[in-house]
N, C-alpha and C positions, 0 to 999 in steps of 0.2 A: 504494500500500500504506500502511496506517496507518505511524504513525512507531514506534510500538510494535513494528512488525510485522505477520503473519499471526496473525490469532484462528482458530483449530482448539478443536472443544470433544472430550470425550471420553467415552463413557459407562460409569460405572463400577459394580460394586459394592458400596464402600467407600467411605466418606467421607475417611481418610487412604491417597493410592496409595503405593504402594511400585513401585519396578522392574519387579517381576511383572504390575505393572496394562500395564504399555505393553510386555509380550510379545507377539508376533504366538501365534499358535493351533502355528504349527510350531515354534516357539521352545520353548512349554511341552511339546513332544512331543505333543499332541493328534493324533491321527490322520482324515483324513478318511472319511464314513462310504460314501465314493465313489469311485471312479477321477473324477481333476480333471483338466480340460483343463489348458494350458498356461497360460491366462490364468487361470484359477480358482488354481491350485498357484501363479502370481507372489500375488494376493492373499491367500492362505492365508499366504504368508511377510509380510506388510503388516498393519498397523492401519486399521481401520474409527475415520474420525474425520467430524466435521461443521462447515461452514465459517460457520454461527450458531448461534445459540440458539435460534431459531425451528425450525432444521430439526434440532438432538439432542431437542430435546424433543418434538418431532413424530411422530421413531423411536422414541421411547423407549416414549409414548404407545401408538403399531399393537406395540409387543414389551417389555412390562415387565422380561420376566426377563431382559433385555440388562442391568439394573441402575436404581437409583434418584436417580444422584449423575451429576453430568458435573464434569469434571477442564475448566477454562480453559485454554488456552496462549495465549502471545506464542512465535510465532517468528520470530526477528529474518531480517530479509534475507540475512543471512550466512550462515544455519543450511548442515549439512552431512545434511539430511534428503532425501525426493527423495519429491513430494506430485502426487500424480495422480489424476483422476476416473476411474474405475475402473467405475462403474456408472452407471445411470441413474438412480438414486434421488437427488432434488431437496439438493443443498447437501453430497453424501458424498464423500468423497475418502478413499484407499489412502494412507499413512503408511507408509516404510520406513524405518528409522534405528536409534539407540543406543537401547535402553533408558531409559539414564542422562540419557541427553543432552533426551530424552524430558521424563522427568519434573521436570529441571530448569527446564523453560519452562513448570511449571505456576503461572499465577498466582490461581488459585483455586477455590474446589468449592463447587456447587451444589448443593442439595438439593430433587429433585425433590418427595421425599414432602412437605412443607413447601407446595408451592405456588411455588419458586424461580425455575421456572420459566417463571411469567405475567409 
């Protein structure tokens, strides 16, 4: 593992996140527009993140309206988060943890619309 840590990127809306940005979809009360298996409703309570640059901008790319900005993390070895491949989609991983704790490890934001990306 880098000595930094785990780099997780994060796809955002906003170019300043606030707490809100690293709510899971059931946190905000979103409801889904389906009966979820079990394994769907564990990811529904988790964050959709990506374990480079290459693959947030990749998603972002095939689904604009996911947002235009990616949020960086470092998360250290220590973290008390719990990070698991979730899907098949190349570089994604399921994020469960604090909010807070979250956007603490954010050590910077990209600007897709810009070209940040390349």
């Amino acid at each position: 593992m880098d000595p930094a840590g785990k780099r997780f990127y994060r796809i955002l809306r906003v170019a300043n996140p606030t707490q809100e940005d690293f709510f899971s979809h059931a946190a905000l009360g979103k409801q889904p527009r389906r009966t979820l298996t079990v394994e769907e409703a564990e990811r529904w309570r988790g964050l959709s993140m990506f374990d480079s640059l290459r693959h947030a901008v990749s998603h972002q790319e095939r689904s604009p309206f996911v947002g235009s900005y990616l949020a960086e993390l470092r998360v250290p070895e220590d973290h008390g988060l719990v990070a698991r491949r979730t899907t098949p989609t190349p570089g994604h991983w399921t994020i469960w943890g604090d909010a807070n704790e979250l956007l603490a490890y954010v050590v910077g934001i990209i600007d897709l619309t810009e070209g940040g990306g390349e």
